[in-house]
C-alpha positions in Angstrom: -7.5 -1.5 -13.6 -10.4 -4.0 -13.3 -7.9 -6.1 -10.4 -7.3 -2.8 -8.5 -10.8 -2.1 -8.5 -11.8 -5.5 -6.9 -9.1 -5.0 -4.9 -9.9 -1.9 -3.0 -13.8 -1.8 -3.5 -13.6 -4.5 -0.2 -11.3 -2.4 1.8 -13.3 0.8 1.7 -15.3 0.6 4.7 -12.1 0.8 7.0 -10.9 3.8 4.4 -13.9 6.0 4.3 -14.1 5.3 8.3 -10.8 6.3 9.2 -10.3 8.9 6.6 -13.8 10.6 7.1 -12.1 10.8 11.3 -9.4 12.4 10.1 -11.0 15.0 8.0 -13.1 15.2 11.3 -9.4 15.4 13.2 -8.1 18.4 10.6 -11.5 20.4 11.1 -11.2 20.3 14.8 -8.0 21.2 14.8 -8.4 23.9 12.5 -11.4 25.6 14.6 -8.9 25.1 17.9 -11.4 22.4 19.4 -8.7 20.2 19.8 -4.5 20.3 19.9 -2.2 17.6 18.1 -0.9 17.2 21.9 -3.7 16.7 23.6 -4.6 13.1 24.6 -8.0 13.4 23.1 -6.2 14.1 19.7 -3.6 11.3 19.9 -5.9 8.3 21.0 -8.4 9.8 17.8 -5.2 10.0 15.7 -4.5 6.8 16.3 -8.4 5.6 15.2 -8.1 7.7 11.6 -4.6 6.6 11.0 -4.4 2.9 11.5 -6.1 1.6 8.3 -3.5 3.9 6.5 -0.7 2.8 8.0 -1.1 -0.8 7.9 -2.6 -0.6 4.1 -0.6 -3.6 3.0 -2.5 -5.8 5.6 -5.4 -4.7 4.5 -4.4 -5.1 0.8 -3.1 -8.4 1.3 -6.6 -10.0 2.5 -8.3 -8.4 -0.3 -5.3 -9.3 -2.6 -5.0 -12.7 -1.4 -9.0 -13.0 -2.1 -9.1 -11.6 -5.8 -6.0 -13.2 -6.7 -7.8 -16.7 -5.2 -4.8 -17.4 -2.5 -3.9 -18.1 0.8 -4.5 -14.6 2.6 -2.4 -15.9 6.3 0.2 -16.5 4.0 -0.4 -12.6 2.1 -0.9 -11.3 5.6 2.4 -12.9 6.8 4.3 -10.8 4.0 2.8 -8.0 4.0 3.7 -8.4 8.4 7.7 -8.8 6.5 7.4 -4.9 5.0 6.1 -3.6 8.3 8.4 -5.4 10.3 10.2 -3.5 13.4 14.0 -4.1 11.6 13.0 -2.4 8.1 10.7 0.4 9.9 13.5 0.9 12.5 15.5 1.1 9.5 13.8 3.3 7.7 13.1 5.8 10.7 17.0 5.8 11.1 17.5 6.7 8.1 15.2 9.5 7.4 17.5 10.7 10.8 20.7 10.9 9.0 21.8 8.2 11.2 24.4 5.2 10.1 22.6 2.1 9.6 24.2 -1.4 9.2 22.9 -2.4 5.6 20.3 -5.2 5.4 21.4 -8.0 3.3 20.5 -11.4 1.7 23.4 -13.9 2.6 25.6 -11.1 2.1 24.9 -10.5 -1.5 21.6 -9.3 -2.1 20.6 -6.0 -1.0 17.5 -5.2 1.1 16.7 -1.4 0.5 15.3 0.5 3.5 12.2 1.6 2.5 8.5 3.2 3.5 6.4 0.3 3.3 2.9 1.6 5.7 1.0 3.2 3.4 1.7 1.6 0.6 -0.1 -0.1 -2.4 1.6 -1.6 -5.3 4.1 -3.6 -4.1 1.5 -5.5 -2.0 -0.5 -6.2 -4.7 2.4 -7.2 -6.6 3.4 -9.6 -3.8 0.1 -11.5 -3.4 -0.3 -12.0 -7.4 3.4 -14.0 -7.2 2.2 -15.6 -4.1 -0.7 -17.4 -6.1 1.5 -18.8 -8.5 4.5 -19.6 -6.3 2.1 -21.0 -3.6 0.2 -23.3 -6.3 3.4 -24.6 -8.0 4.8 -25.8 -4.5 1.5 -27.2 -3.8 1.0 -29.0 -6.7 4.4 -30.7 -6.5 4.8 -31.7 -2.7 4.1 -34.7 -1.6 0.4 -34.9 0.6 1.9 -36.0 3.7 4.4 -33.0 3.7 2.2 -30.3 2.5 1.0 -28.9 5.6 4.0 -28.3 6.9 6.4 -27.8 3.9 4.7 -25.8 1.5 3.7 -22.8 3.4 6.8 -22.7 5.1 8.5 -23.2 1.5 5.9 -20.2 -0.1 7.2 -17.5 2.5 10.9 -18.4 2.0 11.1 -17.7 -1.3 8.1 -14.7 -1.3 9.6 -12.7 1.3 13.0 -12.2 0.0 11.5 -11.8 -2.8 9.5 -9.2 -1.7 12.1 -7.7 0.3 14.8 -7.3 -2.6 12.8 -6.9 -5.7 8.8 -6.8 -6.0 8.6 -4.1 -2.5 11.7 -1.8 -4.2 9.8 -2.2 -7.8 6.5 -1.4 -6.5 7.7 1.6 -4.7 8.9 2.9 -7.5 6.4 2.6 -9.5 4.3 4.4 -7.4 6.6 7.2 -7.1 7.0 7.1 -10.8 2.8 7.5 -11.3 2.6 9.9 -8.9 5.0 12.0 -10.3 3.9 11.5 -14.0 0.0 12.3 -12.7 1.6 15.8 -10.4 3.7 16.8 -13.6 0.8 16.3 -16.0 -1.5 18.2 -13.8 1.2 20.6 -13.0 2.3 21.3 -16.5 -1.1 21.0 -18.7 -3.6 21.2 -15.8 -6.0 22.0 -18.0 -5.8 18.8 -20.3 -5.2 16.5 -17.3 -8.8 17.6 -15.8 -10.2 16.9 -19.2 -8.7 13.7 -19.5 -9.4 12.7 -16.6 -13.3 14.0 -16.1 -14.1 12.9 -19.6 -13.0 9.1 -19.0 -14.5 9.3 -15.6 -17.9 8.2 -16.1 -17.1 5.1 -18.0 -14.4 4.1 -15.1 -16.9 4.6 -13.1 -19.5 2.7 -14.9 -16.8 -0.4 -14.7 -15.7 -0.1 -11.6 -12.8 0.8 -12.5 -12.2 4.4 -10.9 -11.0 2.8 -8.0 -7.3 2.6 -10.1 -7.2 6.1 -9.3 -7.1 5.4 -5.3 -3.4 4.3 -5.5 -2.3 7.2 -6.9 -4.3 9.8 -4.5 -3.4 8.1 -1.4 0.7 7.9 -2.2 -0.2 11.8 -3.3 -2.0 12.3 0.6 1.3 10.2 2.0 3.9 12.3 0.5 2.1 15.9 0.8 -0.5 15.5 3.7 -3.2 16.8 0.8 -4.2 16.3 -3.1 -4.7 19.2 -5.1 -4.8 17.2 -8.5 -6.9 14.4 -8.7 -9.7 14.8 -6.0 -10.7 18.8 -7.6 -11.1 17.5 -10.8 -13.3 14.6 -9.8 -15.5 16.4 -6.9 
C-alpha cells in the first residue's frame, strides 16, 4: 500500500486536472451549455480524458522512479499495452468481429485486452523491469551495454507483459473491484465502517492513495462510483 501511495501521490496533478475538467464537462452537459457533439465538447473531452487513458504512461514514470529504474525503458512497455495492434484488437473485439489471434511464436497466447486506463499490471511491469534490467546489467560486458542491455530488458519484459503480468494484473483488478462492489453491495453498511474507521490512519501514512486503483477501474467500468467515494466524502 505504502508503493501504490508513492506511486500515485506524483501523478496527481495531471489527475485532479483532467478529472476536475471532466466533472466541469458532465455539469455542462447536464445544464445543456454544451452537447457531446459539439466541437467545443470533443476538443475539452479530449483535455479531461487524456491522463486517463494513457494511465500506464503515466504510471510507468512514476513506477519506474519508486521502483529506482529506467523510466524510457517503463515508458517503452507501457507504449507495448497501448499499442495500435492490441487496441485495434481489442476494439474489434468488443464489435463481435473475427480477429486473427495474437501469438508468441505460435505458442503463447497474447489475450486482447483493455490496457488505457489501467493500473496494476503497469505497476507490476515496472517492479520486474528493475530486477530484469539490473541482472542484465550487471552481467553484460561494458562495451556492449549500451546497446545490448536495453534492447535485451524489452525483449524479455514485453512478452512478458504481454502474456502474463498485463492478463494477471487485469484480473486482479477486476477481481478487487468486484470483491470491494460486492462487499459494499451486500453489507454496505460494514464496508463504510471499515472503510471510514481505517481511513484516518491511511491517511496519516499516506497510504489512502491504495484506494485510487480501485475507484478509477470502478469510474472505467460504470462511468461513476457509488461505493467508495460516498463513504469517504
Amino acid at each position: 500500500m505504502d508503493t501504490i501511495s508513492g506511486i500515485f501521490t506524483p501523478t496527481l496533478p495531471a489527475l485532479v486536472g483532467t478529472g476536475l475538467l471532466k466533472g466541469f464537462l458532465a455539469l455542462f452537459v447536464a445544464l445543456n451549455w454544451l452537447t457531446v457533439d459539439s466541437p467545443g465538447y470533443q476538443v475539452l473531452n479530449i483535455i479531461a480524458d487524456c491522463a486517463f487513458y494513457f494511465l500506464p504512461f503515466i504510471l510507468a514514470v512514476s513506477g519506474a522512479k519508486k521502483f529506482k529504474t529506467n523510466e524510457y525503458l517503463a515508458l517503452a512497455i507501457a507504449g507495448a499495452l497501448l499499442y495500435p495492434t492490441m487496441t485495434a484488437g481489442v476494439t474489434a473485439t468488443m464489435a463481435g468481429e473475427s480477429v486473427a489471434p495474437l501469438t508468441l511464436f505460435g505458442v503463447l497466447p497474447i489475450p486482447y485486452l483493455t490496457y488505457s486506463s489501467s493500473v496494476i499490471p503497469i505497476i507490476l511491469t515496472t517492479y520486474l523491469l528493475k530486477y530484469v534490467h539490473n541482472f542484465i546489467k550487471k552481467w553484460m560486458p561494458s562495451v556492449l551495454t549500451t546497446m545490448f542491455t536495453p534492447m535485451l530488458t524489452l525483449v524479455i519484459m514485453i512478452p512478458v507483459t504481454l502474456v502474463v503480468l498485463g492478463p494477471l494484473g487485469t484480473y486482479i483488478g477486476v477481481a478487487l473491484a468486484s470483491v470491494i462492489g460486492w462487499l459494499f453491495h451486500s453489507f454496505g453498511f460494514l464496508g463504510g465502517l471499515l472503510i471510514g474507521a481505517f481511513y484516518p490512519l491511511l491517511v496519516m501514512t499516506g497510504m489512502h492513495w491504495a484506494l485510487s486503483p480501485i475507484m478509477i477501474d470502478t469510474f472505467v467500468k460504470s462511468g461513476f462510483d457509488n461505493t467508495l467515494m460516498p463513504r469517504l466524502c
